[in-house]
N, C-alpha and C positions, 0 to 999 in steps of 0.2 A: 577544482575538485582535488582529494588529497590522495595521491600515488593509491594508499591501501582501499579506495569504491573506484578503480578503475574494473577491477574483476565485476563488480555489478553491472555496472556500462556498458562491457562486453555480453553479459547475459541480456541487456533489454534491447541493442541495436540490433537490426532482420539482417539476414545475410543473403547472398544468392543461392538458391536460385526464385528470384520475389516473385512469388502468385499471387499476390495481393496489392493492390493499391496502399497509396500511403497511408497512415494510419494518424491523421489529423487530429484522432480524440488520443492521441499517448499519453498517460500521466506517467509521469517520474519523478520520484524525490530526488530531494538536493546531493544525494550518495549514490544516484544512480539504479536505485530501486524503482522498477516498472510496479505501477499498481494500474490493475483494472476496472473499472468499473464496471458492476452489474449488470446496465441496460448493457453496456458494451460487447459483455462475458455473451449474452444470449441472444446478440442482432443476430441475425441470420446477415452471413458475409455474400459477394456476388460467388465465391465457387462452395459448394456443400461437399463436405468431408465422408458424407452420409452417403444419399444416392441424391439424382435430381428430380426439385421440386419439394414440394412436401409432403407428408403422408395425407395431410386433410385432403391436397386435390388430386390424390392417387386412390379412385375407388377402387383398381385390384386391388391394392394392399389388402383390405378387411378379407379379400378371399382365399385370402394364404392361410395355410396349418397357423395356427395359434404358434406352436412350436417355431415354426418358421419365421413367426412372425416377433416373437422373442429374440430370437435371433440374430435378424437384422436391427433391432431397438439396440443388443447389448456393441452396435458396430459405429453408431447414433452421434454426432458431436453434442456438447451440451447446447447450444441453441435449437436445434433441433427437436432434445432429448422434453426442452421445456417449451417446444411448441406442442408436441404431443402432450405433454400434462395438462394443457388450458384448452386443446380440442378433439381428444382423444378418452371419451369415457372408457372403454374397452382396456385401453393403455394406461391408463392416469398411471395407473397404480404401479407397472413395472416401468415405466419409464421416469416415474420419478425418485422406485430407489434407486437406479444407474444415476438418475441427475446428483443426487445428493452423495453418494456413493464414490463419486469419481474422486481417484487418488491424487489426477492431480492437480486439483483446485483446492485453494486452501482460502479461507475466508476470512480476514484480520479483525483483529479486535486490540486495541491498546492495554497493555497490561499496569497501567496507572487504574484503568477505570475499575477494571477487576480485584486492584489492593484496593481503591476505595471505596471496596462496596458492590460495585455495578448494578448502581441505581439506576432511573431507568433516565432521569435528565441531564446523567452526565457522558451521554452515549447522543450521537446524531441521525444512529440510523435505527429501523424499524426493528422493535423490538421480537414480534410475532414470529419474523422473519427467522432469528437466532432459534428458535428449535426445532428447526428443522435440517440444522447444521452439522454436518462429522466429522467433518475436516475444518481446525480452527488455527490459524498461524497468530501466535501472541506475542506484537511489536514491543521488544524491551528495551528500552532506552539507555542512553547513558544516567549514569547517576542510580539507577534502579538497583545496582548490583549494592550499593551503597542507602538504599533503603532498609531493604530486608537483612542484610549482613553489615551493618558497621562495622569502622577497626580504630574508633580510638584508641588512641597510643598505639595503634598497629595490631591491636587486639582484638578478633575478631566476635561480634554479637551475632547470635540469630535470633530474629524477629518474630516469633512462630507464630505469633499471635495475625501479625501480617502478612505470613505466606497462608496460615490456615487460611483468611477471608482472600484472600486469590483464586483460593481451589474453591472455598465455597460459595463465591459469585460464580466461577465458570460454571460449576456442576450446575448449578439452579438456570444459569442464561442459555445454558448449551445441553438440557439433558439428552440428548442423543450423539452428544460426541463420540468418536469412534480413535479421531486422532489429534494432537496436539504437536505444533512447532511452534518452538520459541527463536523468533529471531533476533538474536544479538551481530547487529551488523557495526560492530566498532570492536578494535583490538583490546586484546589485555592487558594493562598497562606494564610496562618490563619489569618495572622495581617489584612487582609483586612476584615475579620468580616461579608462573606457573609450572608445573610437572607435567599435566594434563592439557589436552587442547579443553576439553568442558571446565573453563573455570568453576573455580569451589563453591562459588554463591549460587550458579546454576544447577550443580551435583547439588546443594542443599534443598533447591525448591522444588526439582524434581522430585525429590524424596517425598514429597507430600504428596503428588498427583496420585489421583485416582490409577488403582494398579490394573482396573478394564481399560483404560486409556495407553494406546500407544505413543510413545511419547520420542520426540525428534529434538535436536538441540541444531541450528542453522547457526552456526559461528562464522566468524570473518578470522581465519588464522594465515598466518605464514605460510609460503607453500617452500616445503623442504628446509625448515628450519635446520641449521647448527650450533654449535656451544656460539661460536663467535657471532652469529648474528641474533641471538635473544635478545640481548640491551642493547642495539645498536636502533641509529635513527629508522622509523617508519616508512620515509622516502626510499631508503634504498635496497628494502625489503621487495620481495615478488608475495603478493597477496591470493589468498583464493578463499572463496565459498567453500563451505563444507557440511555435510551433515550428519549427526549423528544420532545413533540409536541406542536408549535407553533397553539393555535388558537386564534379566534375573541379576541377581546379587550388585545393582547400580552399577554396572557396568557397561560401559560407553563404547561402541564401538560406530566407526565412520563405514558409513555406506555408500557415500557419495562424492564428489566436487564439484561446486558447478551449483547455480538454480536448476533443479529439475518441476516445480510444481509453479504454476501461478498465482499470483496474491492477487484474490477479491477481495474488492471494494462495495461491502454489502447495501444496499438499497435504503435512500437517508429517510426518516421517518418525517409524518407531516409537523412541520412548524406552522405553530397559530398561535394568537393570541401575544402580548407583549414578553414574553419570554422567547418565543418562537421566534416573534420577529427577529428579537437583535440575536441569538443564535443561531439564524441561518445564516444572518451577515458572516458571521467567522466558518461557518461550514461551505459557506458559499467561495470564502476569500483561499481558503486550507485549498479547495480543489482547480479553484483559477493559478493558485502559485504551482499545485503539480503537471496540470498543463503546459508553461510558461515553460518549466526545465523538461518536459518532453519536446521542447522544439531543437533543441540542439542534435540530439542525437537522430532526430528525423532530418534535418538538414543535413547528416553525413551519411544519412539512405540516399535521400535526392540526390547527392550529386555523386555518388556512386554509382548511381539508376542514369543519369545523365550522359554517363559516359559509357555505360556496359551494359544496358537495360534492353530487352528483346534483340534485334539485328544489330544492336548496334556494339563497336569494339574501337574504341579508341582511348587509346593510353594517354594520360596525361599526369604533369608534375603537380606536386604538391602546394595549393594556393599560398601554404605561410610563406613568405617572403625571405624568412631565413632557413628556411627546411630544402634540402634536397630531396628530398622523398620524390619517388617517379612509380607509377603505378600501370600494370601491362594487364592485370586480370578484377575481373569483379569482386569486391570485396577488400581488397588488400586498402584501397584509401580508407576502408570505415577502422578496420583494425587498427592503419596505423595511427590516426587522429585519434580515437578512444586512446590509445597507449602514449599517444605522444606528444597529445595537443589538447587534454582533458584540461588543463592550468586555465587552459583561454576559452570555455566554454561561457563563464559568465559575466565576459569583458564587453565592454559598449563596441557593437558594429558587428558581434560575432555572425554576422551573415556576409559581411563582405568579400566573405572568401567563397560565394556564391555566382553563378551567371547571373548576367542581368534578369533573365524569364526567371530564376526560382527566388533570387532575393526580392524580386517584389512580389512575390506569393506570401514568402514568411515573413517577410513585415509587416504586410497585411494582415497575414492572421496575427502576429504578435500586439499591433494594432484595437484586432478583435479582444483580446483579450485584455489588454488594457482598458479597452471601452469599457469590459466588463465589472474590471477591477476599482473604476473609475463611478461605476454606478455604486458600487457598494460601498464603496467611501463616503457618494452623495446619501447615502442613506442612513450611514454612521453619524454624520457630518450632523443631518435632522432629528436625529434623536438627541444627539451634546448640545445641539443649541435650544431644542426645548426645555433642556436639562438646567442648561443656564445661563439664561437668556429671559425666560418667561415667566421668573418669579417663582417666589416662594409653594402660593399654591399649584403652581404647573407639578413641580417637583411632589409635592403631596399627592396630586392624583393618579401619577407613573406610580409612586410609591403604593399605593393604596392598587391600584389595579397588578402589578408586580405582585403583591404579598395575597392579594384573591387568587390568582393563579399559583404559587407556589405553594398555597395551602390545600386547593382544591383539585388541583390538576396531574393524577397519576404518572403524565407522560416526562412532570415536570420534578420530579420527587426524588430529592436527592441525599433523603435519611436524617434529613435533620430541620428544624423547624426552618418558614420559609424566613426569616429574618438575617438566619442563620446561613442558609446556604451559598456553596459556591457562586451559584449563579448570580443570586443575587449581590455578593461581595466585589464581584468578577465586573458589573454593570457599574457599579457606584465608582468600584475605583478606575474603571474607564471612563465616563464619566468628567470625575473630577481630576483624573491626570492631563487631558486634555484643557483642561479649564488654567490649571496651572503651571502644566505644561507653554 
């Protein structure tokens, strides 16, 4: 991992004092970004944030003042908040603006899908789902800033035509937004010589957003930048999270450092039919890879918890073999491994610096999840050799059932005829790269 998403890292690993069991379903991207998933966001955990038990099997509850009973709703964690919405007719209704309402859950959505339109099959999760949404965090990629703003010959374009359809897929996917964050989680590059921590391509797309939408910019900048370290290397800058707020006269001001909200991972929608099929394979494969990098930083809970976890208090050195590091309180091994041993996170054996009881736990599961990764390869694997293996008319008939669904199939409708579309361009050339690969 590269020096500047150690500050991520730091945001997704649990610190003491842990009231919670491990958290075996973590997703994390490759930069140290925790994402949640949905089922995840609204299990009801073993301690409740709320009161104990639930309101369905607490018949006082219903005899409380109404007032009263508002009350304790607006005190509600969000599992909770949406058990009351699916058993609580009396409640639905004020428990689920607090659900949707909550400032700080943010709901992601990729902002490729929204310049392209955001159609409805180039999106994996439930469509229905998304208007109900007010909090929406819009993942911005590298390279994006360089869609919407070119600078041939260092001269910069704006795209207006392709920021307009950005605003105008969010407005239509998300009418009830209330808030927007854009997350650029990669630096600026130096030669570009910004002034401002909101770089200029982002002040430009902002400038289109709807002016009822609150609007946040989550940047990855330098923390306490000076002259001399602008164009200096990356590594040996100190990084942080930041956010900022869009107000009157486009003016940016930081309100934060730090993740302060959680990124959901909204609820995938039903794949059926041979389109369905082979994209669940890549939504299936997207969230076993963000599993797979949530194991690292959970092994440096474990063995944090190993040594300092309820009665127990026993200092010990730092398993790298060339690290002196010695650790006397809880916490201090997760810190200094995020800060200092981030390089070796995705090195073969990165458990060995585990006891024997937890490193065959997480092989185990890493195991699991290969098994997983391993069926959806077999399933890839069956589709490429029916592809080309079975003849000419095998090939015809995928093709022929392929182009009935992408003509007919709303869920699969990606604005342009089905011949034509990504998806289907997307299948062929997997496919046949494999063939000749």
């Amino acid at each position: 991992m590269f020096p500047e998403y150690i500050c991520n890292l730091l945001a997704t690993v649990r610190y003491p004092p842990w009231t919670k069991e491990l958290n075996w379903g973590l997703h994390m991207t490759m930069y140290g970004e925790e994402r949640i998933p949905f089922h995840s966001y609204v299990q009801p955990g073993t301690t409740s944030p709320c009161f104990p038990g639930y309101i369905s099997s607490m018949p006082q509850f219903s005899t409380l003042p109404v007032e009263l009973q508002l009350r304790i709703l607006s005190f509600c964690s969000a599992c909770t908040l949406f058990q009351v919405m699916h058993v609580s007719s009396t409640l639905r209704i004020e428990a689920s603006k607090l659900f949707w309402a909550n400032p700080d859950a943010y709901f992601q959505v990729e902002a490729q899908w929204l310049l392209d339109g955001g159609h409805p099959g180039g999106i994996g999760c439930d469509l229905p789902f998304l208007l109900h949404v007010q909090n929406v965090e819009i993942e911005y990629h590298r390279g994006q800033d360089s869609q919407i703003c070119p600078r041939p010959d260092e001269v910069m374009e704006v795209r207006q035509e392709l920021i307009t359809t950005l605003w105008r897929s969010f407005k239509k996917r998300f009418p009830n937004v209330k808030r927007v964050v854009v997350n650029k989680n990669w630096p600026t590059r130096p030669w570009r010589n910004e002034i401002e921590s909101v770089s200029q391509e982002l002040q430009i797309l902002f400038q289109y957003c709807p002016l009822a939408v609150e609007a946040f910019a989550f940047i990855l900048e330098e923390e306490n930048p000076t002259m001399g370290t602008r164009n200096s290397d990356p590594s040996i800058k100190k990084w942080q999270r930041s956010l900022y707020r869009r107000s009157a006269g486009d003016v940016w001001t930081r309100v934060a450092t730090g993740r302060r909200h959680k990124t959901i991972l909204m609820p995938m929608k039903h794949f059926h039919g041979p389109v369905g099929g082979f994209e669940r394979l890549k939504y299936k494969g997207e969230r076993l890879l963000l599993q797979k990098y949530g194991l690292w930083p959970l092994s440096l809970e474990a063995l944090d918890r190993h040594y300092f976890n309820n009665e127990k208090h026993k200092s010990f050195s730092c398993p790298y073999s060339d690290c002196g590091g010695y650790f006397e309180k809880a916490g201090e091994w997760t810190v200094h491994a995020t800060k200092s041993h981030a390089m070796d996170w995705r090195m073969g054996g990165r458990f060995c610096i585990l006891p024997d009881e937890l490193r065959v736990v997480f092989e185990e599961r890493e195991r699991v999840l290969e098994g997983h990764e391993k069926e959806v390869g077999t399933q890839l694997r069956k589709r490429i050799n029916e592809w080309n293996e079975e003849g000419v008319e095998k090939q015809r008939q995928i093709e022929r059932e392929w182009m009935e669904q992408l003509e007919n199939d709303e869920a699969w409708n990606m604005g342009k005829t089905a011949r034509e579309s990504r998806l289907w361009r997307e299948f062929v050339e997997q496919m046949e790269f494999t063939r000749h690969g």
